[in-house]
N, C-alpha and C positions, 0 to 999 in steps of 0.2 A: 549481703550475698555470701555469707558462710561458706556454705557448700560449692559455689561459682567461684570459689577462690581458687579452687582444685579444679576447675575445667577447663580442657582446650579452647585456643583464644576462640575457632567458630563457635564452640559453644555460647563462649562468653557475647559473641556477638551478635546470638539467638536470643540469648538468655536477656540483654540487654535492650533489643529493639524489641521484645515483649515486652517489659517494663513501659518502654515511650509508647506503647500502642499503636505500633508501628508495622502494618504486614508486609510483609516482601514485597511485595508491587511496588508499596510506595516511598518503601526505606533503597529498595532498589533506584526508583525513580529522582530521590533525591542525591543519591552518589554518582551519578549516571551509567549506573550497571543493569543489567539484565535481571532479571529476577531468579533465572537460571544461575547465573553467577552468585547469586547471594545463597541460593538454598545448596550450591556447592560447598560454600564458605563455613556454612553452618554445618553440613554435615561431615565439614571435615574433608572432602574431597579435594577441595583448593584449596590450595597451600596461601596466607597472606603475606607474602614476600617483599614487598617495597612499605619502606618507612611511610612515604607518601598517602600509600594505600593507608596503612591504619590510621594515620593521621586523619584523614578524611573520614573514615568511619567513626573514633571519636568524637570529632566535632559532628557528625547528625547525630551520633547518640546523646549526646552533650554530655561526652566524661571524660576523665584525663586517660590519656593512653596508655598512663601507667594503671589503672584503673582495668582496661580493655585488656591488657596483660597481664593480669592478677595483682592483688593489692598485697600478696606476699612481696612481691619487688621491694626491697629497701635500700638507701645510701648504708653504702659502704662508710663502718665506723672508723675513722683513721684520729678517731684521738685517743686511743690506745698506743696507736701508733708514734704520735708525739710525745706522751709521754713516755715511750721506752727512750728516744730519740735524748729526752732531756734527761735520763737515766744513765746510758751510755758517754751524752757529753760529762754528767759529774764522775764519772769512773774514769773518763782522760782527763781529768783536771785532780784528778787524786795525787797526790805526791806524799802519802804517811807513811812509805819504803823509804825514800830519800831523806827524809824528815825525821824518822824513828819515832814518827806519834805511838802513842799505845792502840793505836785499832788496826797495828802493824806486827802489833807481838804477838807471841804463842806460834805453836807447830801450823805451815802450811802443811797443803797436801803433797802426795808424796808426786814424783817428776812421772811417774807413768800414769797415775790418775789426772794428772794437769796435760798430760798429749793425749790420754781418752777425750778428754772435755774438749780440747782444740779441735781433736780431730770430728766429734758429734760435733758441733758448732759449721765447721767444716761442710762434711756430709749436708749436715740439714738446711745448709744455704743453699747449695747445688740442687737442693731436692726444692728452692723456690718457698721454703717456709719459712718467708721473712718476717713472720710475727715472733715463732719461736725463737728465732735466731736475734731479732730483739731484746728479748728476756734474758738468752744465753748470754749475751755480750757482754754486760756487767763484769757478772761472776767470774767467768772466763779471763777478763780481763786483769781483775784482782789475784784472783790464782798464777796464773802465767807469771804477774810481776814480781808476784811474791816467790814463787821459784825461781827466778832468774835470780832474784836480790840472797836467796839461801845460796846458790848453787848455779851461778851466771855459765859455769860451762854447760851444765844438763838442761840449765833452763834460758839459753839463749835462742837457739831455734824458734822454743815453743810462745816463746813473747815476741818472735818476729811472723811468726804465724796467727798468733791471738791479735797482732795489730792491724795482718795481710785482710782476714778475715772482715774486720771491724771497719776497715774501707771499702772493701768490696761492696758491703752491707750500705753501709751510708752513701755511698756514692746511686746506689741503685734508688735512694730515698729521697736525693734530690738534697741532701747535704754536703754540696762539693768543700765546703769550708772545714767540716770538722772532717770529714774524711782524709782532707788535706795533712790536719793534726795525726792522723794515726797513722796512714803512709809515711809521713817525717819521721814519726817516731818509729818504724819499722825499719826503715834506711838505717836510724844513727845506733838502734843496738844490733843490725847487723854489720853493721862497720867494721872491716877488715878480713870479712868472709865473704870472696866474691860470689858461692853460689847463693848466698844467704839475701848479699845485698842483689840478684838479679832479679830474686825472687821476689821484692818487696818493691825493686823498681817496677813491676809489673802492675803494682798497682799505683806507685807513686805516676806512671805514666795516664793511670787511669785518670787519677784524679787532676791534673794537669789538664789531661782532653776536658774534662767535664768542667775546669774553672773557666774553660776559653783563652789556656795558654797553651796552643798549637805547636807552634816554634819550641818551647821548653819540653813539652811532652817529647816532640822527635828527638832532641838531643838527649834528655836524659834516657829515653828508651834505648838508642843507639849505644849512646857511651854503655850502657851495663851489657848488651849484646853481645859486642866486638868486645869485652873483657873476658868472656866466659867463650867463646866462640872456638871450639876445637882448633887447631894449626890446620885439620887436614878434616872434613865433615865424614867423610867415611868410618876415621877410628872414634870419634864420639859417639859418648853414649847414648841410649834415647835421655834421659832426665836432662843433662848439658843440653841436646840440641832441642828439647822440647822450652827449656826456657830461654833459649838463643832465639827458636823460633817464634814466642809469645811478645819475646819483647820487638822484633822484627815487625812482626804483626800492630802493635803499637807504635811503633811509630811510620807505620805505615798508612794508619788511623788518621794521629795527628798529620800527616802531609796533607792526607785526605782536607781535611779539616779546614788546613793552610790552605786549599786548592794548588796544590803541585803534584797534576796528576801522574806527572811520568817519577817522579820519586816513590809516589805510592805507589804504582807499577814495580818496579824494578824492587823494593823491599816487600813486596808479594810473592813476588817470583822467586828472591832467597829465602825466606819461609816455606814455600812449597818446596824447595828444593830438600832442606831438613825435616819437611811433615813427612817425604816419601820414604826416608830412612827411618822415620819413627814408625809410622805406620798405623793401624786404627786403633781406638779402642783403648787408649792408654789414660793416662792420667796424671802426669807425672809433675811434681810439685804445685799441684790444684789446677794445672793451665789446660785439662782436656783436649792439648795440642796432638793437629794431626792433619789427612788431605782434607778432608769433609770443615775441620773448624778454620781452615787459611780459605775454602774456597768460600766458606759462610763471612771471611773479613772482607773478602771480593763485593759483597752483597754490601757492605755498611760503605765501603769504600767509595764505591759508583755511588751510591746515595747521598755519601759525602757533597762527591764533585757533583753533584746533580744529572747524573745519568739515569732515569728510570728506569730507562730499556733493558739496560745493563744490568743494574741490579735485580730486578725480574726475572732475567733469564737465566743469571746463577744462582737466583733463588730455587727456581722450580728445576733446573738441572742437578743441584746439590740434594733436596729435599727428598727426591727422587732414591737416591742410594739410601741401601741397608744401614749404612754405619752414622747416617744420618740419628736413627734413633738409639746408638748407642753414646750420645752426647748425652750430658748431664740435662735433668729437665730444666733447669734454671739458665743454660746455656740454650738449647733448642726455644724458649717462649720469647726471650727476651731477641731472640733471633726475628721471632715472628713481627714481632712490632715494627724492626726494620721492615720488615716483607711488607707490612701494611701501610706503613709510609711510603716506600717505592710504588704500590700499586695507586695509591691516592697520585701519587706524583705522575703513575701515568694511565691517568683518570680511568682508574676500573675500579670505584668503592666497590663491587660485588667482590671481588676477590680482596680485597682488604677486609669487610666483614668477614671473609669466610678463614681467613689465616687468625685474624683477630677470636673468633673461635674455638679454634684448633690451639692458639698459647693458653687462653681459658683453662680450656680443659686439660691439658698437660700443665700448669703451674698459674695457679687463679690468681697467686700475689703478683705476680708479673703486673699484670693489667689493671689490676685492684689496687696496690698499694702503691705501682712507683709513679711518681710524675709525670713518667715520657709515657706511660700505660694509659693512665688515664686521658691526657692530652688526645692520643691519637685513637682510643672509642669518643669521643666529644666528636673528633673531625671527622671519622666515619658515621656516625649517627646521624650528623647536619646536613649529611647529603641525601637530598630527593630520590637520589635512586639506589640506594645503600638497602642490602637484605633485612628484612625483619629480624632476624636472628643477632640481630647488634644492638636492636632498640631495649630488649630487657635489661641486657649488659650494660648499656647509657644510663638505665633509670635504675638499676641496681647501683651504679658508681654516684647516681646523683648529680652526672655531667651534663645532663640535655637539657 
């Protein structure tokens, strides 16, 4: 079926009960629909919205659903993915600076071409293209070291950034272990620069949350907070209080995490209190801190402690504001996924397909390539009464 590859599913479900010899009467009569209702379906008028539904049309057509859906559908290739994975671990296990091998010799690049590349690297992860940013890692990671090692003042930052990155990356992949390795090593070459080091605890906090050390994420979040934390929040800057406030927000997380709801409360509540002095729209030392990204940690938080309700309802109240969409796309998808676990949590899969969606289409690696992405289209798809619109995205990932 060539040409029915490229057709709307009624077609396809015209096109296919002609093939079984099948008229409407009786392909109706065996779904237990109307005949009305099928020559809807086929011309497109009714929309096939429940997993359910296609499922049962399938099976009297006798063909795979993926099949009913177009047989362009394919699993998402994630061993590309692996092998950047095992590309980036040899790039942190490289030690030929420290060593003075010879594939360490000869001119690096110059310190402003090595903070272009950080900063591209940067950018194109927020922007959710974690293939590319894959590929970037390596190199990035090489360059940066090899600047620090010429020039540790000019090139200290930017290998405390080329490592911030390189976890953030790996953590989203479901590699809590080596992303472990690159947050450490972010800590120890910004050692003795507290905004350097708060910057880098931000994600060393991350990675702590994602190992399932709760308790160590809130401490180390906190200690780098209250180090950097202005005397008086009025005279700080936004940058101070945007990473005072990120790491707040972390360990706010991890309490979550721990279930000590009212500690997460109350380090919410001093976060917000520095977002409103920051204000929207910022971006300052990668942490997109501001009211809109503390009220979106409300959302993860309540999810945490298993509130659904709660998290729902600051989902669809935050989402709501303008400045919602000026977050980074790789911050707003990765938001949705929460939203779609809260809504499964408070059994509405229609609005969990419909958010799961909407991260799709604003940042497709989101859902595609990370673990917690794909896990939660699998549990949205398995639900009987989950929108059609989810079922292509299951048999694309290859989860159903």
């Amino acid at each position: 079926m060539d040409s029915g590859d490229r057709l709307p599913v009624g077609r396809r479900v015209a096109y296919w009960r002609a093939r079984r010899k099948l008229s409407q009467q009786v392909f109706a009569d065996r779904l237990g629909k109307s005949k009305s209702w099928v020559d809807k379906v086929e011309r497109g008028v009714r929309a096939l919205d429940k997993v359910s539904t296609l499922q049962a049309i399938a099976a009297v057509l006798r063909i795979d659903t993926a099949v009913l859906l177009g047989r362009d559908a394919r699993p998402t290739d994630v061993t590309r993915c692996a092998e950047g994975v095992d590309r980036i671990r040899a790039a942190l296990s490289t030690y030929d600076i420290a060593l003075c091998r010879s594939a360490a010799r000869g001119p690096g690049l110059p310190a402003d071409r090595v903070a272009g590349d950080v900063a591209h690297a940067w950018t194109t992860f927020q922007h959710a293209r974690y293939p590319q940013v894959i590929a970037l890692v390596p190199g990035v990671l090489a360059n940066a070291q090899r600047c620090h090692a010429d020039d540790p003042g000019a090139g200290r930052a930017l290998l405390v950034e080329a490592y911030r990155v390189t976890a953030s990356l790996l953590v989203k992949l479901g590699e809590a272990d080596l992303a472990w390795l690159a947050a450490d090593r972010a800590v120890a070459v910004a050692t003795g620069d507290p905004v350097l080091v708060a910057a880098a605890a931000v994600q060393l906090g991350e990675v702590l949350r994602a190992s399932g050390r709760a308790r160590a994420a809130m401490s180390t979040a906190l200690a780098a907070a209250y180090r950097i934390a202005p005397p008086d929040p009025d005279n700080g800057t936004p940058a101070e209080l945007s990473l005072c406030g990120t790491l707040l927000v972390q360990a706010a997380l991890a309490a979550a995490r721990h279930g000590d709801d009212h500690a997460a409360d109350e380090l919410i509540g001093e976060a917000a209190d520095m977002a409103l002095r920051v204000g929207e729209g910022h971006d300052h030392h990668r942490t997109a801190f501001g009211p809109t990204a503390v009220d979106l940690a409300r959302v993860a938080a309540a999810l945490e402690l298993g509130d659904a309700g709660e998290a729902v309802a600051w989902h669809e109240k935050t989402t709501s504001r303008d400045a919602w969409r000026w977050l980074p796309a790789e911050h707003r998808a990765a938001h949705l996924l929460d939203a779609a676990r809260a809504y499964l949590q408070a059994d509405d899969p229609a609005n969990a397909g419909r958010v799961l969606v909407d991260a799709d289409r604003i940042a497709p690696a989101e859902p595609r390539y990370r673990p917690a992405g794909r896990d939660v289209v699998a549990r949205v798809a398995r639900d009987p009464h989950a929108p059609a619109t989810i079922i292509q995205l299951a048999i694309t990932l290859g989860v159903t």
